[in-house]
C-alpha positions as CSV (number, residue, x, y, z in Angstrom):
1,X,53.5,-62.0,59.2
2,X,56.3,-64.1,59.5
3,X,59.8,-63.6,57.9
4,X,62.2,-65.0,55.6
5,X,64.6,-65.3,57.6
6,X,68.7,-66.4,57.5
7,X,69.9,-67.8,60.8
8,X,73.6,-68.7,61.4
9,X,76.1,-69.3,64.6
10,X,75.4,-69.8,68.0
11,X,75.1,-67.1,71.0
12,X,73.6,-64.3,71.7
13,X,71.3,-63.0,69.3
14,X,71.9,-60.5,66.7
15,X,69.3,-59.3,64.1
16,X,70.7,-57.7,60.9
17,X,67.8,-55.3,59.1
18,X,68.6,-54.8,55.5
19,X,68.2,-51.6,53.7
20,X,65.5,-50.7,51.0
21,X,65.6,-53.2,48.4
22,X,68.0,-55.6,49.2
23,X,67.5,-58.9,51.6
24,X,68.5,-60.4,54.4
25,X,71.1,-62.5,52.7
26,X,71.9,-59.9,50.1
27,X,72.9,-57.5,52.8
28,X,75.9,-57.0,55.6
29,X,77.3,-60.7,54.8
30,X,80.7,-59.4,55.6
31,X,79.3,-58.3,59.4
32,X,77.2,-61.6,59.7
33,X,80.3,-63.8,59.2
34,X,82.0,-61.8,61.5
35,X,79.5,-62.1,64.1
36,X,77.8,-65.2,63.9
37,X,81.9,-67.0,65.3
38,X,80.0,-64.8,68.9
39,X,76.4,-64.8,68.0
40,X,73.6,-66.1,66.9
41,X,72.5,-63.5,63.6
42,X,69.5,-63.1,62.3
43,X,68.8,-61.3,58.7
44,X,65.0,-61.6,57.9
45,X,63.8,-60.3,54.5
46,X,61.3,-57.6,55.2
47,X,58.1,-57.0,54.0
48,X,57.8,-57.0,50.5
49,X,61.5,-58.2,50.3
50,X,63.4,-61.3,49.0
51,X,61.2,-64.4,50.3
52,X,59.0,-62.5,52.5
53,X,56.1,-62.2,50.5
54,X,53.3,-59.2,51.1
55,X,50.9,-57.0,48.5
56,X,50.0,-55.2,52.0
57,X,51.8,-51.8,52.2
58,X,49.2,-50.1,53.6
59,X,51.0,-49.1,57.0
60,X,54.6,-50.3,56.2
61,X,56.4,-49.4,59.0
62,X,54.2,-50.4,62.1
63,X,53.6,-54.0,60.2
64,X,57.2,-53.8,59.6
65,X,57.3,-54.0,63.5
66,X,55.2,-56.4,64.0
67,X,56.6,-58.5,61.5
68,X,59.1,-58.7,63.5
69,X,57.9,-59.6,66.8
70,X,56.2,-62.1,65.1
71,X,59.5,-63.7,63.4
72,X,61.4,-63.6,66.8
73,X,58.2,-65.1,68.6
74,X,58.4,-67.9,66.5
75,X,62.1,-68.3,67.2
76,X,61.5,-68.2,70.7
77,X,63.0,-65.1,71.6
78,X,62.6,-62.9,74.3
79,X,65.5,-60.1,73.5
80,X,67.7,-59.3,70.8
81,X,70.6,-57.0,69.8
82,X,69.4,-54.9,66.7
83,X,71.6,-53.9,64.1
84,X,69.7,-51.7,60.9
85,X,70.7,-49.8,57.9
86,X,67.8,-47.1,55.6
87,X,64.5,-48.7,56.1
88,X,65.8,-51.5,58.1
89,X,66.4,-49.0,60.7
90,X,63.0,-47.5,60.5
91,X,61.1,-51.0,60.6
92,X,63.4,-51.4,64.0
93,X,62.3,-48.4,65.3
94,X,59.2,-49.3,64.7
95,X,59.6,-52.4,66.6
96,X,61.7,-50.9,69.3
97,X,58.9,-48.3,70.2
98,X,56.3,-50.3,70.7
99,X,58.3,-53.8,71.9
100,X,61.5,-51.4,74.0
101,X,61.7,-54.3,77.0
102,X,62.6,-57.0,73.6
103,X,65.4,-54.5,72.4
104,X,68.8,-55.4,74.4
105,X,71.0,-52.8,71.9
106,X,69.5,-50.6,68.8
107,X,72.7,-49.9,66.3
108,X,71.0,-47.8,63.4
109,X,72.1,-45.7,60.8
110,X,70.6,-43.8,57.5
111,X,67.8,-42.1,59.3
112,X,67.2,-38.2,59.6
113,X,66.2,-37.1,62.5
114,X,64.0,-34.2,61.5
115,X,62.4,-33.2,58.2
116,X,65.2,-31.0,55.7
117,X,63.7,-27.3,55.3
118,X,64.1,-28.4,51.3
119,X,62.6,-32.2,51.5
120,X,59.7,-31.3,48.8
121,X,62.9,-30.9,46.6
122,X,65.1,-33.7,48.2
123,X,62.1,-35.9,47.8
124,X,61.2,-34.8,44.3
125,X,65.2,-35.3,42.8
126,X,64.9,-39.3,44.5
127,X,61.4,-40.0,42.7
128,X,63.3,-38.4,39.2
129,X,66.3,-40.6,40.1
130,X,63.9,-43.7,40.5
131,X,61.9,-43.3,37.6
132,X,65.3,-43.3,35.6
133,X,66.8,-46.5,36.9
134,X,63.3,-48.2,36.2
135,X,64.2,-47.8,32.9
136,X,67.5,-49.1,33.2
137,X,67.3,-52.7,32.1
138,X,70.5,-54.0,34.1
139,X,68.9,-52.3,37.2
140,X,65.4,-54.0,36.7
141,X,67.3,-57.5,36.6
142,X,69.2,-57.6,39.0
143,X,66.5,-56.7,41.4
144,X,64.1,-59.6,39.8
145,X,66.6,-62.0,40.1
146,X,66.9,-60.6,43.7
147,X,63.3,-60.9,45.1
148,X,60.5,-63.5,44.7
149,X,58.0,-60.3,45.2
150,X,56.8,-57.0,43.4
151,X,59.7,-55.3,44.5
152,X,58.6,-52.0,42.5
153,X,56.1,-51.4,44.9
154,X,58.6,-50.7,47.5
155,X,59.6,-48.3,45.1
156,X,56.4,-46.9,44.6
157,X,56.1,-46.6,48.5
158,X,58.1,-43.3,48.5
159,X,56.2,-41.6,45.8
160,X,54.0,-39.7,48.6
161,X,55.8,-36.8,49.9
162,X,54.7,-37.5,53.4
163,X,56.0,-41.2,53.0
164,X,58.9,-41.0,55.7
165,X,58.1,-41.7,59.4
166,X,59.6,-39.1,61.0
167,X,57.4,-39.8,64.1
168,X,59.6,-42.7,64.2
169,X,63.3,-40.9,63.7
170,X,62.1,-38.4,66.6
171,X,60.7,-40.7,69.2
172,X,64.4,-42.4,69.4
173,X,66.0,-40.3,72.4
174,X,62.5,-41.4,74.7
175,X,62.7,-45.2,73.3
176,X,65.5,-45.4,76.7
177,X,67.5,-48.6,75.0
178,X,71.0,-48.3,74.4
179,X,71.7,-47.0,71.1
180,X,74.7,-46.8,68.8
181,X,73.9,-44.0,65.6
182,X,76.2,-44.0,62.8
183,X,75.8,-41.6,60.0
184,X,78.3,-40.9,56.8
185,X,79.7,-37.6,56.5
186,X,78.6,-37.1,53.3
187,X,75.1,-37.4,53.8
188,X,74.0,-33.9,55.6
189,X,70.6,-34.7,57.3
190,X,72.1,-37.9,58.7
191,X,75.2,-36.0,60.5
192,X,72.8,-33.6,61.8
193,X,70.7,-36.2,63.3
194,X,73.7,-37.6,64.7
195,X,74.6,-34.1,66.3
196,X,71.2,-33.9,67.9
197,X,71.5,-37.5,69.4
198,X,74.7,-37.1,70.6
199,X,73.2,-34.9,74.0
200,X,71.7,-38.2,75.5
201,X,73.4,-40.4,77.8
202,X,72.2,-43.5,76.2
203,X,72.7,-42.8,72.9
204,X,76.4,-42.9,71.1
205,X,77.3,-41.4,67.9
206,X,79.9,-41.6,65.0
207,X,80.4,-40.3,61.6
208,X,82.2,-42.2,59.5
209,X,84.1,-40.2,57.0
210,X,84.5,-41.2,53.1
211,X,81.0,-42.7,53.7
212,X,77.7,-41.6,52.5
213,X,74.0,-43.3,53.5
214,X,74.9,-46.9,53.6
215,X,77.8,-46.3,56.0
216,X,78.2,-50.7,56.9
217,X,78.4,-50.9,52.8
218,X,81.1,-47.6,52.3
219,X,83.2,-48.6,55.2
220,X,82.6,-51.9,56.6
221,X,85.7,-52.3,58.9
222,X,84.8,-49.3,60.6
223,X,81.4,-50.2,61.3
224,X,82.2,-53.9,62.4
225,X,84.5,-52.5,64.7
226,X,82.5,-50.1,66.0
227,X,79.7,-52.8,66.7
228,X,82.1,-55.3,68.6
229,X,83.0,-51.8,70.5
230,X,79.4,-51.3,71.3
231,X,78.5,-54.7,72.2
232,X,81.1,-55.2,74.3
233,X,79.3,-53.3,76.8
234,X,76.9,-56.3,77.2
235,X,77.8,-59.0,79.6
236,X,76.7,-61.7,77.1
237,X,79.2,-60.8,74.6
């Protein structure tokens, strides 16, 4: 399907993926003013997000992919640079696996790399935690005011224990396209993951400190400047 998707500046293009819940205009506005004065950015809603409308959640992340590929085929566009937060960065490594010759530069954070020894009681504490903010009225606003979809059934998505793509967090190193991970220190699985990509030549990695899961929300000047840093290794920019 194709994408809701925001569009602004001129350049070289830029695709902002949005985290879990939020939408492409809800999501790194600070970064996509800052980039669209050199590029041109792109923030799609994904699947089930926003304005992109979709009951079909059957295999998320590889239609998250070619959601995608259709929404830049449309735009007529061969390559892009790829900038993703949570899920974002999942439905980009989806994309990036499959599409690697349409990925100029992959800039991802809030992934783990492997599956946590505890994640039966990791996952089990998030599907308590949900279950209590869908009984928070001010919660369950805000996010109907923020979608035009059934956005519980993103929620809903995570209920299985085996939910996460893992397949897709470990085929990163092998992907081969240049690659920027950030991770927060305060999130454990996600530094670790950032340790174990750190031995490939074409992957870079930073931990931001005072920043947990959503690093370009908890420190935003860091990770705009370590973006520009990263894509000024591109001719283009």
């Amino acid at each position: 399907m194709k994408l809701y998707t925001n569009i602004q500046g001129e350049g070289d293009p830029l695709v902002f993926l949005h985290s879990g819940l939020q939408t492409g205009s809800s999501d790194f506005q600070k970064h996509a003013e800052h980039f669209s004065k050199s590029f041109k950015v792109i923030r799609p809603d994904l699947r089930g997000h926003g304005n992109s409308f979709s009951g079909d959640f059957t295999n998320y992340f590889e239609d998250a992919g070619e959601d995608l590929k259709e929404t830049l085929d449309g735009l007529e566009l061969d390559s892009v640079h790829i900038a993703a937060s949570s899920l974002g960065s999942l439905a980009a490594l989806s994309f990036a696996c499959k599409y690697p010759e349409c990925v100029k530069s992959l800039t991802i954070s809030g992934i783990q790399a492997v599956k946590p020894k505890k994640w039966s009681d990791m996952h089990r504490q998030e599907v308590d935690h949900q279950r209590k903010l869908l009984r928070e009225e001010a919660f369950v606003q805000y996010f109907n005011q923020l979608h035009n979809t059934n956005w519980r059934e993103l929620i809903y998505l995570s209920r299985e224990e085996n939910w996460y793509p893992f397949y897709l967090t470990k085929a990163l190193p092998g992907i081969g396209v240049p690659t920027l991970y950030l991770a927060g220190e305060q999130n454990g699985p996600e530094v670790k993951a950032a340790h174990l990509f750190s031995g490939y030549d074409h992957i870079h990695t930073a931990v931001l400190p005072f920043a947990g899961h959503l690093v370009h929300n908890d420190q935003p000047e860091w990770y705009i400047n370590l973006l520009e840093r990263f894509l000024s290794e591109f001719e283009e920019y």
